[in-house]
C-alpha positions in Angstrom: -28.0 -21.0 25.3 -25.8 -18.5 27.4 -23.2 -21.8 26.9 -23.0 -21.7 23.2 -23.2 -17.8 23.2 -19.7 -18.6 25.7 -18.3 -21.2 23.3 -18.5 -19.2 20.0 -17.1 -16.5 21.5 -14.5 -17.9 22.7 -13.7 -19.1 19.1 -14.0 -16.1 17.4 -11.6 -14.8 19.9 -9.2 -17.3 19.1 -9.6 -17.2 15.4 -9.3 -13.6 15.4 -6.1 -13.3 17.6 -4.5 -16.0 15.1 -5.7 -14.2 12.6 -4.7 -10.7 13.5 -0.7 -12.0 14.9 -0.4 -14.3 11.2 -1.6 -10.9 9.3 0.8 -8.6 11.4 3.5 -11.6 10.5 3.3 -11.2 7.0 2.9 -8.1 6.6 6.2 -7.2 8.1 8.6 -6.4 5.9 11.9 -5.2 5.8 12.5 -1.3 5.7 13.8 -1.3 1.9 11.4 0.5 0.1 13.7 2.9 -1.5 10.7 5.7 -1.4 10.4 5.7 2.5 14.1 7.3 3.0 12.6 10.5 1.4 9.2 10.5 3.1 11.4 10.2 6.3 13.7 12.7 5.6 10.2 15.2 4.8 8.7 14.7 7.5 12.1 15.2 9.3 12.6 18.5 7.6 9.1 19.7 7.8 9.2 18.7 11.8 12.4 20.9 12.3 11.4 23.9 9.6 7.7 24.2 11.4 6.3 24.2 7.8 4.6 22.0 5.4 7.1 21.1 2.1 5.9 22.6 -1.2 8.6 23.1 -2.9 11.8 20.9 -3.5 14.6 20.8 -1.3 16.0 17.5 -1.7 17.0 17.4 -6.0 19.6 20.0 -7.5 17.6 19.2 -11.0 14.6 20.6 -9.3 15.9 22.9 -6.3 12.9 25.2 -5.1 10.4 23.9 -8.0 6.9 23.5 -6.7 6.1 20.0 -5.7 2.8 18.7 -4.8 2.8 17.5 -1.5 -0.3 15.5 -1.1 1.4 13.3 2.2 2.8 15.8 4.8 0.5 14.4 7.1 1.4 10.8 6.2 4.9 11.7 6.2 5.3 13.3 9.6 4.2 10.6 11.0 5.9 8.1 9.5 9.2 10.4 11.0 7.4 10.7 14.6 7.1 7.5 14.5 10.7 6.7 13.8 12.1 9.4 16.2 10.3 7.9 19.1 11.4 4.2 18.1 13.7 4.0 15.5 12.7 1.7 12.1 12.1 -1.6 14.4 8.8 1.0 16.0 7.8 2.1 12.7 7.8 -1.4 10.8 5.6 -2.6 13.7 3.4 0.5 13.1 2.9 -0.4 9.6 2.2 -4.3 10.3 -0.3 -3.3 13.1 -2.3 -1.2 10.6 -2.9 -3.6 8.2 -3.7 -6.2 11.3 -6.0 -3.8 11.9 -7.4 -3.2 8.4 -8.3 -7.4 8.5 -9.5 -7.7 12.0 -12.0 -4.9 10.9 -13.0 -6.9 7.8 -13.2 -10.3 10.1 -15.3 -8.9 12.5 -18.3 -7.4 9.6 -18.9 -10.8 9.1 -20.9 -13.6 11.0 -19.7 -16.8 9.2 -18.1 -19.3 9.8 -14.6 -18.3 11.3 -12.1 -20.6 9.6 -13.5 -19.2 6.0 -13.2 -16.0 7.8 -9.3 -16.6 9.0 -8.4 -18.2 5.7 -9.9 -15.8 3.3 -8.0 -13.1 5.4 -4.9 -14.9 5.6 -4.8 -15.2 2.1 -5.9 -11.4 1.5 -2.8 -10.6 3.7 -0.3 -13.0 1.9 -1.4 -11.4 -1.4 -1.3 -7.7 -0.4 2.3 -8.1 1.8 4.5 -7.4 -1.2 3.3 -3.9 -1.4 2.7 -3.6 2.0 5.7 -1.1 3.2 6.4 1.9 5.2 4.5 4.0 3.0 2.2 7.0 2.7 0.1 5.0 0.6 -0.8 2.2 3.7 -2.7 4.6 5.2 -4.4 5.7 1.7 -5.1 1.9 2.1 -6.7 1.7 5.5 -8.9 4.9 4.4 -10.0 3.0 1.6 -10.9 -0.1 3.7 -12.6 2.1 6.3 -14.9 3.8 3.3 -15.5 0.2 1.5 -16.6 -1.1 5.4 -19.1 2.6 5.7 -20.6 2.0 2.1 -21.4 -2.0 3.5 -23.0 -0.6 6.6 -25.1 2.4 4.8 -26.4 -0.5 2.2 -27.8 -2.8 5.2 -29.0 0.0 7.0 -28.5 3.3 5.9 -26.3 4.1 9.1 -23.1 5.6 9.4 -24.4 9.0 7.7 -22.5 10.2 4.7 -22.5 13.9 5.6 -19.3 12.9 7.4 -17.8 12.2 4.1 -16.5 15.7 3.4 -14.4 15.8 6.4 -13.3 11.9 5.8 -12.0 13.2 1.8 -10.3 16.3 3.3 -8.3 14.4 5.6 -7.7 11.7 2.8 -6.2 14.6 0.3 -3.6 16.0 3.3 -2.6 12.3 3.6 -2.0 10.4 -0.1 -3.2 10.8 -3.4 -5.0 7.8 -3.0 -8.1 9.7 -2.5 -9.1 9.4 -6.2 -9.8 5.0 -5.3 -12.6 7.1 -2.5 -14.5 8.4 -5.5 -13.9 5.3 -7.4 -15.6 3.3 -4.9 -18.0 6.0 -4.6 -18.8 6.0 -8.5 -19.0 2.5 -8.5 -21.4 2.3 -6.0 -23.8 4.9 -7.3 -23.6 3.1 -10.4 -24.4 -0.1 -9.1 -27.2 1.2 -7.7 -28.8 2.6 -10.9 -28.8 -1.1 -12.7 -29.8 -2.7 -9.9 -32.5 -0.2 -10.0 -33.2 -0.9 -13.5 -32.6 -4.7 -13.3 -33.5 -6.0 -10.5 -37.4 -6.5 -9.1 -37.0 -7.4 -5.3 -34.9 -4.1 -4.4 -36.6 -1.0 -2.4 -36.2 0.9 -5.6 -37.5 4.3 -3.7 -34.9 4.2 -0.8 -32.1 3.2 -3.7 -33.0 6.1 -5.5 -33.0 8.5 -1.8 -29.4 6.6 -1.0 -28.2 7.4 -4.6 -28.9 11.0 -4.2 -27.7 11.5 -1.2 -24.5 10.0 -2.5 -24.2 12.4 -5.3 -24.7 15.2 -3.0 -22.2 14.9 -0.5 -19.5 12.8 -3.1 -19.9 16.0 -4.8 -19.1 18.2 -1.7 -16.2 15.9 -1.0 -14.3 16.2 -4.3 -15.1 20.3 -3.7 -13.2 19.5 -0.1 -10.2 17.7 -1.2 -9.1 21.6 -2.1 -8.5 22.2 1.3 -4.6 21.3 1.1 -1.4 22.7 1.0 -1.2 22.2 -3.1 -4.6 23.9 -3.8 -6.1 22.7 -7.2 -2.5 21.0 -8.1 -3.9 18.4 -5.8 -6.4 16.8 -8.8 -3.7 17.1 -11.3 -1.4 14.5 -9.3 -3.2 11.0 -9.4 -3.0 12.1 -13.2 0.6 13.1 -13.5 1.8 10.4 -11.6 0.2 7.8 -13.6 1.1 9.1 -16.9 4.7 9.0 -15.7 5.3 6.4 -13.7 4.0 3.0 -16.0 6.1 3.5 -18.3 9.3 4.4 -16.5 9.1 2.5 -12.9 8.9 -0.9 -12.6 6.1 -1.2 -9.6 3.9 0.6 -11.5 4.4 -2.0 -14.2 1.5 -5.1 -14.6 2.0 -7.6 -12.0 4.5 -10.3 -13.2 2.7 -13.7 -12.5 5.4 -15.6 -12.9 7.2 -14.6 -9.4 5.3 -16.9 -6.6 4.9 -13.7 -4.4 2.3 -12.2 -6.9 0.5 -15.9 -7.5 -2.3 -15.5 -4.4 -3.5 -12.6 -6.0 -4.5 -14.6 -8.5 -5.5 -17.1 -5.9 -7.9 -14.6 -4.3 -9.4 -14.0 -8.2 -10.1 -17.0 -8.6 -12.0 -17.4 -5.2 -13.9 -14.6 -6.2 -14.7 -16.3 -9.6 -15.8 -19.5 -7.9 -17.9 -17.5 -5.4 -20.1 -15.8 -7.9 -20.4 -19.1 -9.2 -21.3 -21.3 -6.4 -23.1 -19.2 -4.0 -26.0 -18.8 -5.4 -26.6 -15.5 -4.2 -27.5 -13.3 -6.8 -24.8 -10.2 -7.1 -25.2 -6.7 -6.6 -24.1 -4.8 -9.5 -22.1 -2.5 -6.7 -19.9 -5.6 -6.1 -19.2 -6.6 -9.6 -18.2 -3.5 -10.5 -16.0 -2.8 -7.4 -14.5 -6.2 -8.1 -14.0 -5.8 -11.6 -12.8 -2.3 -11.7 -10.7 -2.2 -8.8 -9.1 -6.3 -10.4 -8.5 -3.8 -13.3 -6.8 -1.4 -11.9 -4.2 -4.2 -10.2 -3.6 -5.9 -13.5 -2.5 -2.8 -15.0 0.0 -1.9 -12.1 1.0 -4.2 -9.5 0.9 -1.1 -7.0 -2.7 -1.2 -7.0 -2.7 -5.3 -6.1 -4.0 -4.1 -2.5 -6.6 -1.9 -3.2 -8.2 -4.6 -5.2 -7.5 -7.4 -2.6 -9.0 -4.6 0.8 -12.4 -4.5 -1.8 -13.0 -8.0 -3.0 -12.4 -9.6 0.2 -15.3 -8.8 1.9 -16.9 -10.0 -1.1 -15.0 -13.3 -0.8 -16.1 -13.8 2.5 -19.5 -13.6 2.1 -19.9 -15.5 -0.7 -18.2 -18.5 0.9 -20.3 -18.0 3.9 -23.4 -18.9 1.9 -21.9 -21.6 0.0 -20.9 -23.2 3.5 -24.5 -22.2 4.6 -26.1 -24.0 1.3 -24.0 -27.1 2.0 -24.5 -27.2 5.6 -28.1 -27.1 5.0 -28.1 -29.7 2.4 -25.4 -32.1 3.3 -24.9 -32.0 7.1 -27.1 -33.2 9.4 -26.9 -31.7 12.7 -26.1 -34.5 15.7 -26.2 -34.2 19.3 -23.3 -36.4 20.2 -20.5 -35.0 17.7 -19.1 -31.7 18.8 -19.2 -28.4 17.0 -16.0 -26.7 15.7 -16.7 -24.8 18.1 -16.7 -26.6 21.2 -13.6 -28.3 19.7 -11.6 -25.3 20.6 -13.3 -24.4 23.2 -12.0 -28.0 24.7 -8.7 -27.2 24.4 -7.9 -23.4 26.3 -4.5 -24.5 27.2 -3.6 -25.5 23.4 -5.2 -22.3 22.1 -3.1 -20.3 24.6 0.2 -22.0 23.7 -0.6 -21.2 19.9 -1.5 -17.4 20.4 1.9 -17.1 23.0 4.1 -18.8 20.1 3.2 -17.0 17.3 3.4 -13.5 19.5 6.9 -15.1 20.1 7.3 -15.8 15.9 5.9 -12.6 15.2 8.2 -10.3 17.6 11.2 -12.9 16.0 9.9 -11.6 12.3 10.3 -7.6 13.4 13.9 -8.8 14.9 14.9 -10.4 11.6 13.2 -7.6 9.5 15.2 -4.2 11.0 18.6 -6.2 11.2 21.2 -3.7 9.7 22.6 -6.1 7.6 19.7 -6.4 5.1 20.1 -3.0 4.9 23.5 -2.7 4.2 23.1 -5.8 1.4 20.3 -3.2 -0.9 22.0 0.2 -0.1 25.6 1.7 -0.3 26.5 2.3 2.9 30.4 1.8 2.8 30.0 4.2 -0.8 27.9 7.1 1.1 31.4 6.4 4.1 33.9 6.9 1.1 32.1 9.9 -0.2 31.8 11.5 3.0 35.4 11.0 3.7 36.7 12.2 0.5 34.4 15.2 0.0 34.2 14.9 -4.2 32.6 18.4 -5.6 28.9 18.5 -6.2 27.1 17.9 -8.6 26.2 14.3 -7.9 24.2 11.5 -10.4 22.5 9.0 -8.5 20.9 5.5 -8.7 17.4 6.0 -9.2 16.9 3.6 -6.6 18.9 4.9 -4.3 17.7 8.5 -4.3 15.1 8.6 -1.5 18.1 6.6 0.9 20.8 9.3 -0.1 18.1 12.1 0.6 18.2 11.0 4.4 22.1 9.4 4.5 23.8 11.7 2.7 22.0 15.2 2.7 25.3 17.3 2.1 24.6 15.9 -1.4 21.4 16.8 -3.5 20.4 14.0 -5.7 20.1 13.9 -9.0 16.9 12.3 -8.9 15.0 9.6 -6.7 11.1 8.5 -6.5 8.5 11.6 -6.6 8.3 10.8 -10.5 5.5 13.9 -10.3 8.3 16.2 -9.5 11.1 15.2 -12.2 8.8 14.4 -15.0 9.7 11.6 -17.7 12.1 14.1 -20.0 14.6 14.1 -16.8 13.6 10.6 -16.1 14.6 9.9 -19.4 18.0 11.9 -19.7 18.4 9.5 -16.2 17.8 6.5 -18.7 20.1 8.3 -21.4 23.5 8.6 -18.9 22.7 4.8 -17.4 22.3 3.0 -20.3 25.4 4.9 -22.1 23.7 6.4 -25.4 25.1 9.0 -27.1 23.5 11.5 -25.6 25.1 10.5 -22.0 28.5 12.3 -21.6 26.3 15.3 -23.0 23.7 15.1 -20.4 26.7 14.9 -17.8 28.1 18.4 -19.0 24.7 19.5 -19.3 24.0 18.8 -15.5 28.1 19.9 -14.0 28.0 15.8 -12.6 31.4 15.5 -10.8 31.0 12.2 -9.4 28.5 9.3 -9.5 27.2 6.7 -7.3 25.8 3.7 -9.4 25.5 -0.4 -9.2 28.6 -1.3 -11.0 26.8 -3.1 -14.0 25.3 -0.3 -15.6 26.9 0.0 -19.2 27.6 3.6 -18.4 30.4 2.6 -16.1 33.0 1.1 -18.8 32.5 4.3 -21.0 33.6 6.7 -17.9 36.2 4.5 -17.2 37.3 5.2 -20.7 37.1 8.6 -20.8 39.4 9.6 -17.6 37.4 9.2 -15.1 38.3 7.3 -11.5 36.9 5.0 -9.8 37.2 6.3 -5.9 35.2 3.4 -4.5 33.8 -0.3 -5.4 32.7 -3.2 -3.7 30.3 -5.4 -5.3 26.8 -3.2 -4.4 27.8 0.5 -5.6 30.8 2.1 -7.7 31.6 6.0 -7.0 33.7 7.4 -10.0 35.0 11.2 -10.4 35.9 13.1 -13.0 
């Protein structure tokens, strides 16, 4: 017995290495996010200013207007991070978390541990396109930490909830992600009504003690997420930023299923579908509505595609572990000459070893690859933000939207027009941005309207050919950015 004990350990030890190096490997991406150029440069300026940001400092449309900070935490960081390593550190930071995030979701379980690995690998191939350096990563991790603590309270009533307070005030100073806490929270309170009301074999008294308890200390949390920098601004900005995001940015837009990188979301869907199918297991009304609401939530804006991919996975997991389970016990005949998965592994140490040293070796090649300057320099203007500092054109400037958050932390002699914190700008200025790109009639006005002495743009905008036409000079071009003057 203390043999097989040996032999399964060892292969769940290999299983969950390869797993956790092939999660960290695809969930390192390249530092392009245009958002995580402002985040640095807050949590730069907060670090050297000694206070927490609450008011704009980056935007000359918005100089010294209140902003609603709800990631200073997040966000210094993020810049501590950097200023100890540089991007290479802090895209390895980022990777490491969400290897974390699935080693903690591998290790709940007690299946098998290829359905385990796969179900994982896939979960972390689905959620990598969103997966960047970020504030809202570690709104992610929280969220995969609560999903985890709502498992264990349902098995056993253990962790305690009165911790929850603390968990949601810490959660508010880091993201506004906090409001998919109480979404979890809501769904599972609900679940546990109907199953209450529908279902015969549950311990309907101690569902109706853990459903109280929930109320109470959800409550006190949602009371507790007012201990912040932003006071009671901080419920207004899930809200705010929703309202004007979808319609303006394009990663808030549905996910376009048509690009192969968003496909094994659908993948893991439909693993979910065939689960509740084939299992057998009857469904707790707190997993279908976690899975439907939070699949919801991503087919309404790709930006949420990970929070519905950290909640369903468990799910995904142990549904195929009883399907394996039902066809072990029904097809497979146990045999005392044919070696166990297990043992098969466990045979072959030295092969194991080589596979875990290569992809260390594959995944330190990835983070290489990832923080090379040149795909940097291919997405941002670096030679524009040279020519600009060289020839010093007036202020005011009008910016890419894109490039906002990256000029924020290149070229802070220049406040930006605008740049990601939709919140702050507000869809009138986002739509005057829209107005001067785009070349309406109301663009030259908006231009006046704003003092804009020179702008930074990818050439192909149509606004380009009408300043050319009305006197103004081009002063830089290649074939990324285009810096006219008037």
């Amino acid at each position: 017995m203390r043999q097989d004990n040996s032999v399964n350990l060892n292969s769940l030890l290999l299983f969950g290495i390869v797993s956790f190096i092939l999660i960290f490997i695809v969930c390192t991406n390249a530092p392009l996010d245009p958002d995580m150029w402002w985040h640095l440069k807050a949590g730069q300026t907060m670090w050297q200013q000694k206070l927490i940001l609450t008011h704009d400092q980056f935007s000359f449309t918005k100089i010294n207007q209140p902003w609603v900070n709800a990631f200073w935490i997040s966000d210094l960081l993020i810049y501590l991070i950097f200023f100890l390593g540089g991007l290479r550190l802090l895209i390895i930071g980022i990777a490491f978390l969400a290897a974390i995030i699935f080693f903690l979701i591998y290790s709940r379980s007690s299946g098998p541990f290829f359905i385990r690995s796969l179900v994982i690998l896939l979960a972390g191939i689905s959620l990598s396109p969103e997966w960047t350096v970020r504030p809202q990563v570690f709104s992610f991790f929280l969220l995969a930490l609560l999903n985890l603590w709502m498992e264990k309270r349902k098995l056993n009533r253990t962790p305690p909830l009165y911790f929850l307070p603390i968990f949601f005030i810490f959660w508010a100073n880091i993201h506004g992600g906090y409001i998919w806490g109480f979404l979890l929270l809501s769904a599972t309170m609900v679940g546990l009504l109907l199953d209450n009301w529908t279902q015969k074999t549950v311990d309907k008294k101690n569902n109706i003690i853990e459903l109280k308890q929930l109320a109470i200390w959800s409550s006190i949390s949602i009371l507790t997420t007012l201990i912040n920098p932003n006071g009671l601004a901080i419920w207004r900005l899930p809200f705010k930023t929703i309202a004007v995001s979808i319609s303006a940015i394009q990663e808030w837009s549905s996910p376009n299923f048509h690009r192969f990188e968003m496909q094994p979301f659908l993948w893991m869907v439909f693993l979910l579908i065939i689960g509740y199918s084939l299992s057998g297991k009857k469904a707790s009304f707190t997993d279908i509505l976690k899975s439907v609401g939070f699949i919801y939530l991503a087919f309404v804006s790709q930006r949420n595609i990970p929070i519905a991919i950290l909640v369903i996975t468990p799910i995904v997991i142990d549904q195929f572990t009883e399907i394996w389970q039902n066809l072990k016990n029904t097809l497979i005949r146990p045999s005392t000459t044919t070696p166990s998965w297990n043992q098969r592994f466990h045979g072959s140490m030295v092969i194991n070893f080589l596979i875990v040293i290569f992809l260390i070796i594959a995944a330190f090649g990835r983070t290489y690859l990832q923080t090379s300057p040149s795909l940097i320099e291919k997405e941002y203007p670096l030679k524009a933000i040279r020519s600009i500092q060289l020839t010093h054109p007036k202020v005011n400037m009008f910016n890419s939207y894109n490039w906002g958050g990256y000029l924020i932390w290149s070229l802070p002699e220049y406040p930006v027009f605008i740049d990601g914190r939709a919140d702050l700008f507000g869809e009138s200025l986002i739509n005057e941005w829209w107005d001067v790109v785009n070349g309406t009639d109301k663009a030259m006005a908006i231009l006046d309207k704003y003092h804009i002495n020179f702008i930074i743009l990818e050439p192909d905008w149509p606004i380009i050919n009408i300043l050319k036409n009305n006197q103004w000079n081009i002063t830089y071009q290649d074939n990324i950015s285009i810096v006219l003057t008037r």
